[in-house]
VOTINU-135935 format. One record per residue: x, y, z of N, C-alpha, C, O in turn. Coordinates in steps of 0.02 Angstrom, whole numbers, padded with zeros to 5 digits, always signed. Each point is the difference from the previous one (the first is absolute). Layout:
N
XYZXYZXYZXYZ ...
This chain:
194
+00140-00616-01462-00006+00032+00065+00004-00054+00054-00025-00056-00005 +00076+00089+00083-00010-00055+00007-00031-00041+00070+00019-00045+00039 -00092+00100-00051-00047-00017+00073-00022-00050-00072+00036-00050+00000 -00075+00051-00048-00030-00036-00036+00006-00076+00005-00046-00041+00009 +00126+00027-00020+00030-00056-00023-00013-00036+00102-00034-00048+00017 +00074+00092+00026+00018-00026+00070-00078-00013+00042-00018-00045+00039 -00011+00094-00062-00077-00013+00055-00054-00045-00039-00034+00011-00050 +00037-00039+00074-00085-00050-00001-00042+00046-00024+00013+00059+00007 -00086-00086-00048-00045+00024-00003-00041-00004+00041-00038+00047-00008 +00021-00084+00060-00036+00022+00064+00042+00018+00066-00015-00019+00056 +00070+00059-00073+00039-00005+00059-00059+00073+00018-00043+00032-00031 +00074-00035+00101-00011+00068+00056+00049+00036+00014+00051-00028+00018 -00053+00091-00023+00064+00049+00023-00043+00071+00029-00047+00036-00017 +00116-00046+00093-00055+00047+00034+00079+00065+00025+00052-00012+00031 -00068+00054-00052+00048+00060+00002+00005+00039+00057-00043+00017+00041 +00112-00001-00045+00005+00080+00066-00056+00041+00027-00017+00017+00056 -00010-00006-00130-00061+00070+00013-00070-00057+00031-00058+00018-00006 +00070-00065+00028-00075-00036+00002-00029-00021-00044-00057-00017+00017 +00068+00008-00067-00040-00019-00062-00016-00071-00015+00056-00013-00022 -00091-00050+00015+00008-00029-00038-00034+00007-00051-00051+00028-00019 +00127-00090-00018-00020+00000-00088-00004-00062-00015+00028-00043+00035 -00069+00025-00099+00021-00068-00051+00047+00019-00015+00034+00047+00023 -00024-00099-00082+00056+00013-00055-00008+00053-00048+00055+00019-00019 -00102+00010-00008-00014+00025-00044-00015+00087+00047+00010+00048-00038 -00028-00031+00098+00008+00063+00022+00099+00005+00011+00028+00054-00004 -00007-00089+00011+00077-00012+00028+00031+00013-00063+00045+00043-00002 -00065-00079-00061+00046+00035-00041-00023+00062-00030+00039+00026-00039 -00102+00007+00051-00034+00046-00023+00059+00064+00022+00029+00045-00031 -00030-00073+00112+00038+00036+00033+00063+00019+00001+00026+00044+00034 +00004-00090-00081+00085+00004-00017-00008+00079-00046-00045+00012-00040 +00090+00027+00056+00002+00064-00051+00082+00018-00011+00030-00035+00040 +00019+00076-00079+00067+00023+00007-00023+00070+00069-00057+00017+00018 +00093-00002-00005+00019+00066+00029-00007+00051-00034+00020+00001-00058 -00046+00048+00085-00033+00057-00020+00061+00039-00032+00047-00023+00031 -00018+00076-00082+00048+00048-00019-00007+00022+00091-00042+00000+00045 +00123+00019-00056+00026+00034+00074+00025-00062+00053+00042+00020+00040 -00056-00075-00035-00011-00028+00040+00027-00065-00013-00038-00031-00038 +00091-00004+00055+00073-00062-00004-00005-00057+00065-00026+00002+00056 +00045-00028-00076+00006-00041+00080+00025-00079-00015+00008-00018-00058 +00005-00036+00123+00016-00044+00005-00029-00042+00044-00034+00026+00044 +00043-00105-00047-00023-00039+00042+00034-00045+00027+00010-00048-00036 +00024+00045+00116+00052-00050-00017-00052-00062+00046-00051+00016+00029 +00076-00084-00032-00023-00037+00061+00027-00029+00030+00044-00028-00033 -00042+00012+00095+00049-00004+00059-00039-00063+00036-00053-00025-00019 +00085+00009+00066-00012-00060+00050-00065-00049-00003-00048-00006+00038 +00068-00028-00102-00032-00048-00023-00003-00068+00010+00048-00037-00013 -00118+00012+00042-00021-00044+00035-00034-00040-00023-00053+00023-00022 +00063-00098+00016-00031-00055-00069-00020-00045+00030+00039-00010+00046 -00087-00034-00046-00047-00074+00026-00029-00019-00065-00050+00028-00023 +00091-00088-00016-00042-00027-00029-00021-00099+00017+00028-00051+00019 -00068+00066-00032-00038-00071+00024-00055-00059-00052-00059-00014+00013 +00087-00004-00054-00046-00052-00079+00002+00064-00028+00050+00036-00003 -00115-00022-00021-00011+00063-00058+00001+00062+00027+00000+00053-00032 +00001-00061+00098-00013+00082+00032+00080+00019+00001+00046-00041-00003 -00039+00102+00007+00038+00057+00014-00008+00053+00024-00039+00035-00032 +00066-00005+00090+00003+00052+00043+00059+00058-00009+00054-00021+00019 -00054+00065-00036+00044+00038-00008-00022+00071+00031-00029+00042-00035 +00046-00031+00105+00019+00076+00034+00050+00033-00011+00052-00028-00018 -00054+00092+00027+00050+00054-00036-00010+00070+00041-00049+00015+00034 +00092+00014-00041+00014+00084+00005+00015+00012-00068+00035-00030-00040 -00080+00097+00037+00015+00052-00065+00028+00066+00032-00027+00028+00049 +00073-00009-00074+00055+00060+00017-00015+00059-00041+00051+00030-00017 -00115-00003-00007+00009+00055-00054+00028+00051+00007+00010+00023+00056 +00012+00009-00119+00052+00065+00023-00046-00003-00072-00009-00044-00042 -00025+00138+00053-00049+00045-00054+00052+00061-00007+00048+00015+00035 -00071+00008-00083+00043+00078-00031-00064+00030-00029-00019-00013-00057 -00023+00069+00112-00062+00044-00038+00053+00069-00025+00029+00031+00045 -00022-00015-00103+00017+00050-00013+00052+00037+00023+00004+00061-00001 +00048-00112+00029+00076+00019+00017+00002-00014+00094+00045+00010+00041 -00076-00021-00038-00015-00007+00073-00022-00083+00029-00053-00031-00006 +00110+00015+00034-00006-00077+00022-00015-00012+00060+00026+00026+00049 -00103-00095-00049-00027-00020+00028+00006-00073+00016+00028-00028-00047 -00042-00012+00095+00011-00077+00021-00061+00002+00016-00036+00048+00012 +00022-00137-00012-00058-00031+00046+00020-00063+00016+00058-00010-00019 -00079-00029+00042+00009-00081+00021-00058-00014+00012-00045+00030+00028 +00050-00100-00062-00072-00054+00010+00004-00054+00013+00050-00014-00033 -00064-00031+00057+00011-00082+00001-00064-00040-00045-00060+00008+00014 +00085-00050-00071-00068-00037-00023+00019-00078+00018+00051-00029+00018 -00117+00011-00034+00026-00072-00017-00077-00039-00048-00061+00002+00001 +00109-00029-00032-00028-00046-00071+00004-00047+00017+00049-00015+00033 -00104-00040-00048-00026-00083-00014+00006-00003-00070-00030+00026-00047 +00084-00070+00053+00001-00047-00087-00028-00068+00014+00012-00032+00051 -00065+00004-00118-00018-00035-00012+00020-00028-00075-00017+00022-00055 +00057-00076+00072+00010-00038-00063-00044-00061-00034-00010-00057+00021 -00018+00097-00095-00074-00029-00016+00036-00012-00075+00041+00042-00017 -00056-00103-00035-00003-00037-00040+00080+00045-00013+00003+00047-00039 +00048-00069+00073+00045-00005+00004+00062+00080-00016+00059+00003-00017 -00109+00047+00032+00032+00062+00023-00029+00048+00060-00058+00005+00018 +00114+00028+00008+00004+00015+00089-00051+00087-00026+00025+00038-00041 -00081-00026+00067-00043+00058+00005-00007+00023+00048-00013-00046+00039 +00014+00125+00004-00029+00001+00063-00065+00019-00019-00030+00031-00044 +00018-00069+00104-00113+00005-00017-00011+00044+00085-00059+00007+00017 +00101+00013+00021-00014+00033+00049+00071+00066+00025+00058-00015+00012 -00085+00079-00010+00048+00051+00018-00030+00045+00062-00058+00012+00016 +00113+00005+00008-00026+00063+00067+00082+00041+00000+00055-00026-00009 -00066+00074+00019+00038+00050+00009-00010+00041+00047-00046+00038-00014 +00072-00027+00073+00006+00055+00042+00052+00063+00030+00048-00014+00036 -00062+00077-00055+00047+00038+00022+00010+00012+00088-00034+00006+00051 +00096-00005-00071+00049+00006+00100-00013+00063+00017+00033+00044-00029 -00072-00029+00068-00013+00056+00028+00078+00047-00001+00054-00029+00008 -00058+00091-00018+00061+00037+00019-00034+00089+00057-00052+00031-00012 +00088-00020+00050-00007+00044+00039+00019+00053-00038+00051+00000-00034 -00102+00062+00039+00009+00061-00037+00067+00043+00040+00025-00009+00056 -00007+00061-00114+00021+00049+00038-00004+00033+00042-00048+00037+00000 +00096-00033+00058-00037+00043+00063+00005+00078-00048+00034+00022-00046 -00100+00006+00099-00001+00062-00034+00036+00051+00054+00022-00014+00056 -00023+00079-00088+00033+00072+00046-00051+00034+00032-00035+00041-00030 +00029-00056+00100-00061+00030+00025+00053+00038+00046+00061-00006+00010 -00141+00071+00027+00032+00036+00072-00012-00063+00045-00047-00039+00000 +00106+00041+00040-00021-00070+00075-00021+00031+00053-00013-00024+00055 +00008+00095-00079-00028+00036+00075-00080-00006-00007-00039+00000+00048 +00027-00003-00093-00083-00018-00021-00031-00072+00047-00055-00006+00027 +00108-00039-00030+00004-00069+00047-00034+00010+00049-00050-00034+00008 +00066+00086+00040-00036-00015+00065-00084+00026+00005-00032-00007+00052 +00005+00033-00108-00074+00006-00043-00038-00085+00002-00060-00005+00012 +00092-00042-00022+00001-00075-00007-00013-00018+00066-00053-00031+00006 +00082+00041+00042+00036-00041+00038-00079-00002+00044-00046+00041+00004 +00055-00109+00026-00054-00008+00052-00042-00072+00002+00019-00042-00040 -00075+00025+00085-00018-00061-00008-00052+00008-00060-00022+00056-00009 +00001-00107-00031-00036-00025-00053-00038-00085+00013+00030-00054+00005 -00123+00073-00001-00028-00073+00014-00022+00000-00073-00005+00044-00043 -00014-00137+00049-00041+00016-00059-00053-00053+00035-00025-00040-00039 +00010+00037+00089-00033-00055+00027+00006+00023+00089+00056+00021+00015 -00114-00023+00046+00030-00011+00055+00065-00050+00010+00019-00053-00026 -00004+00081+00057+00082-00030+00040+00029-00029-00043+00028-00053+00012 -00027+00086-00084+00055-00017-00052+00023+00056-00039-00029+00026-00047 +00089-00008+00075+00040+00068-00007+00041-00021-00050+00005-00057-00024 +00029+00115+00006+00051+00023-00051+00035+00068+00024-00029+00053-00010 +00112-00055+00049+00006+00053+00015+00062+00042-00050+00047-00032-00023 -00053+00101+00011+00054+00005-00056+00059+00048+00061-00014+00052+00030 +00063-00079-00029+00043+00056+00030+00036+00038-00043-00006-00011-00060 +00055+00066+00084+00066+00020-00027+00053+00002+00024-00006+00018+00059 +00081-00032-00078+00041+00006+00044+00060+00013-00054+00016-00033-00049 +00007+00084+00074+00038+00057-00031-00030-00006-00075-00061-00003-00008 +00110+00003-00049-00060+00021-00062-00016-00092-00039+00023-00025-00051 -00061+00005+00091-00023-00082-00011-00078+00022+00004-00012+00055+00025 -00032-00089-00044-00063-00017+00022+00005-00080+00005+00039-00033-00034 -00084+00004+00085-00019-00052+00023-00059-00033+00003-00044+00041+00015 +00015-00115-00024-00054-00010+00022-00002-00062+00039+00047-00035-00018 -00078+00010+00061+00016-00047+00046-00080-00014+00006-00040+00046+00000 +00024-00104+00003-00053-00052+00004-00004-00041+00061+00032-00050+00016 -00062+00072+00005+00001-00050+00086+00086-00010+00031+00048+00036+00013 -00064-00105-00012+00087-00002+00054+00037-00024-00073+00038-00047+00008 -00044+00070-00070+00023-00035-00057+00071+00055+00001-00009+00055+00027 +00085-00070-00059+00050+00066+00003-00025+00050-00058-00033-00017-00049 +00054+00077+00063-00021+00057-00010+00034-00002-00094+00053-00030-00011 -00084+00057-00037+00026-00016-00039+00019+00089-00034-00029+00043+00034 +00060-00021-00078+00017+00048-00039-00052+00011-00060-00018-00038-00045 +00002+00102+00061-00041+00007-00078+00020+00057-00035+00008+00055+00026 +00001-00071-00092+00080+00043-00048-00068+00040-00032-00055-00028-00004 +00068+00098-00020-00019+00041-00016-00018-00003-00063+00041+00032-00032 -00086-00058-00005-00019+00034-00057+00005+00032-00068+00031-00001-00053 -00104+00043+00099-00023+00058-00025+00001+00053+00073+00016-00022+00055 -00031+00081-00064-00056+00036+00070-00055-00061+00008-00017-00030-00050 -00015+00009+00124-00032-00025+00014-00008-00061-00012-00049-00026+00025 +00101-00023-00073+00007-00072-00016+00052-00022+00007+00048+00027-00027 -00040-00093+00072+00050-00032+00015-00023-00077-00027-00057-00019-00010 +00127-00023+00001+00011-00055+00014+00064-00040+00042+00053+00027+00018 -00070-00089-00011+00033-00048+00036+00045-00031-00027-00027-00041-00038 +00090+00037+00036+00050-00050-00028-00023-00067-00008-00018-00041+00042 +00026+00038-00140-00048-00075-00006-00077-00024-00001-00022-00049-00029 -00014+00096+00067-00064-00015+00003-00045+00047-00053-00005+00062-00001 -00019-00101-00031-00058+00037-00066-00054+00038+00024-00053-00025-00016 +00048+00067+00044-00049+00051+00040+00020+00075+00000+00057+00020-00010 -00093+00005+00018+00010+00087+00015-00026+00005+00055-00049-00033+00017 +00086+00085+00024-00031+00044+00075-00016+00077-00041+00040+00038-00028 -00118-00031+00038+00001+00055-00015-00031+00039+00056-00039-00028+00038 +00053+00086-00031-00051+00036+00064-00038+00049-00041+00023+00035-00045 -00068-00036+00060-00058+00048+00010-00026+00057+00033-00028-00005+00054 +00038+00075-00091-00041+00049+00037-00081+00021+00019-00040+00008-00046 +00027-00001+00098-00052+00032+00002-00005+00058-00033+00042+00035-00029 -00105-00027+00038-00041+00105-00008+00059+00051+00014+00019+00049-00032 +00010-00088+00112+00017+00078+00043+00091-00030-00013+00042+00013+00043 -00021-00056-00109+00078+00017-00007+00020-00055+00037+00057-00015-00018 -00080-00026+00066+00050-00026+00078-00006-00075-00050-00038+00003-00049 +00066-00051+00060+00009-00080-00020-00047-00026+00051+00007+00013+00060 -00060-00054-00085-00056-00031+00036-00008-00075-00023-00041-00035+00030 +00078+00006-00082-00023-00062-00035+00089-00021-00022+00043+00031-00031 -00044-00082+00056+00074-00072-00060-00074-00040-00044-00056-00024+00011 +00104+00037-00063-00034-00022-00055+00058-00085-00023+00048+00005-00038 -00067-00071+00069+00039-00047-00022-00019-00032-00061-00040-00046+00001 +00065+00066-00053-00012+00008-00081+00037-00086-00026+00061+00000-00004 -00086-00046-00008+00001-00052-00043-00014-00023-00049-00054-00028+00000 +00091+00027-00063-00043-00019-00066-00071+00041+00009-00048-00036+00011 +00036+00107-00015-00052+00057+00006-00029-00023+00032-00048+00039+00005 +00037-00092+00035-00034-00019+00047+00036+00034+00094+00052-00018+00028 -00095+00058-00008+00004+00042+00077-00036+00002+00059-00059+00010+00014 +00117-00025+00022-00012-00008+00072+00003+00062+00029+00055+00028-00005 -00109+00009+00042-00016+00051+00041+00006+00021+00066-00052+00002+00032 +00102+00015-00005+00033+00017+00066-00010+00048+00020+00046+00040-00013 -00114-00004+00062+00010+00054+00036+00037+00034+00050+00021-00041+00040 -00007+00086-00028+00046+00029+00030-00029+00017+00067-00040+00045+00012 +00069-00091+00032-00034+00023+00075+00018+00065+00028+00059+00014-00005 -00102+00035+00037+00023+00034+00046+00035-00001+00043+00007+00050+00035 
């Protein structure tokens, strides 16, 4: 196998999902692919520093998955430290991170939009205003430019590129009273001024 042979026994490897591992959770963690389920790994724009025993090697991973006839991609960038010890090259350090990708916009009514629309504080004299203009929604931050927020779900938007959700919030009586600025489940609370 061949994390066994390539990784150190005290290396560190720290994964997509957040995880770190030794060596021994890392290869725990090696498994085949589940029945139903195919795929590939390619790697792309590869980036090398080596210096005496050290070695640096950055990378893009290109996966292309097949769940059950239905094809999926992701992209990650890692990068590995080789250490060459009693005269063969081991990495004793890994990180892997996935490239954010922007969801599907979803099929909403845009006449629902102007339900949204209006100023949002979350602080005195620190606004958040959402406009509409024809079937767009908008949000604009002080004198910052007004940016587009792509539809979803009903009631959830995001930003081209940016890892967050806009979600709004109903009250009791139906009307939008709260932007919900959603980060790694972590939320920022925007009331809806009168």
């Amino acid at each position: 196998m061949p994390w066994k042979k390539y990784f150190a026994d005290d290396a560190m490897y720290f994964d997509e999902k957040g995880r770190s591992m030794n060596k021994a959770a890392l290869v725990a963690d090696v498994a085949p692919l589940p029945p139903g389920y195919s795929g590939s790994i390619q790697a792309t724009n590869a980036h090398s520093h080596i210096e005496g025993n050290v070695a640096i090697l950055s990378y893009d991973m290109d996966e292309k998955e097949t769940e059950f006839g239905q094809d999926l991609k992701a992209r990650y960038h890692a990068t590995d430290t080789w250490m060459r010890r009693n005269g063969e090259w081991q990495i004793v350090a890994g990180q892997v991170l996935r490239y954010y990708e922007d969801p599907a916009p979803g099929l909403v009514d845009s006449k629902n939009f102007a339900t949204y629309a209006g100023t949002y504080q979350v602080a005195p004299g620190n606004t958040l205003v959402i406009s509409r203009e024809g079937g767009q929604l908008y949000r604009q931050r002080g004198e910052k430019p007004k940016e587009e927020l792509i539809p979803e779900a009903p009631d959830i938007f995001f930003r081209k590129g940016v890892e967050e959700r806009i979600l709004f919030r109903r009250g009791e009586n139906g009307k939008v009273d709260e932007l919900i600025d959603r980060r790694n489940n972590e939320d920022v609370i925007w009331k809806k001024v009168p």
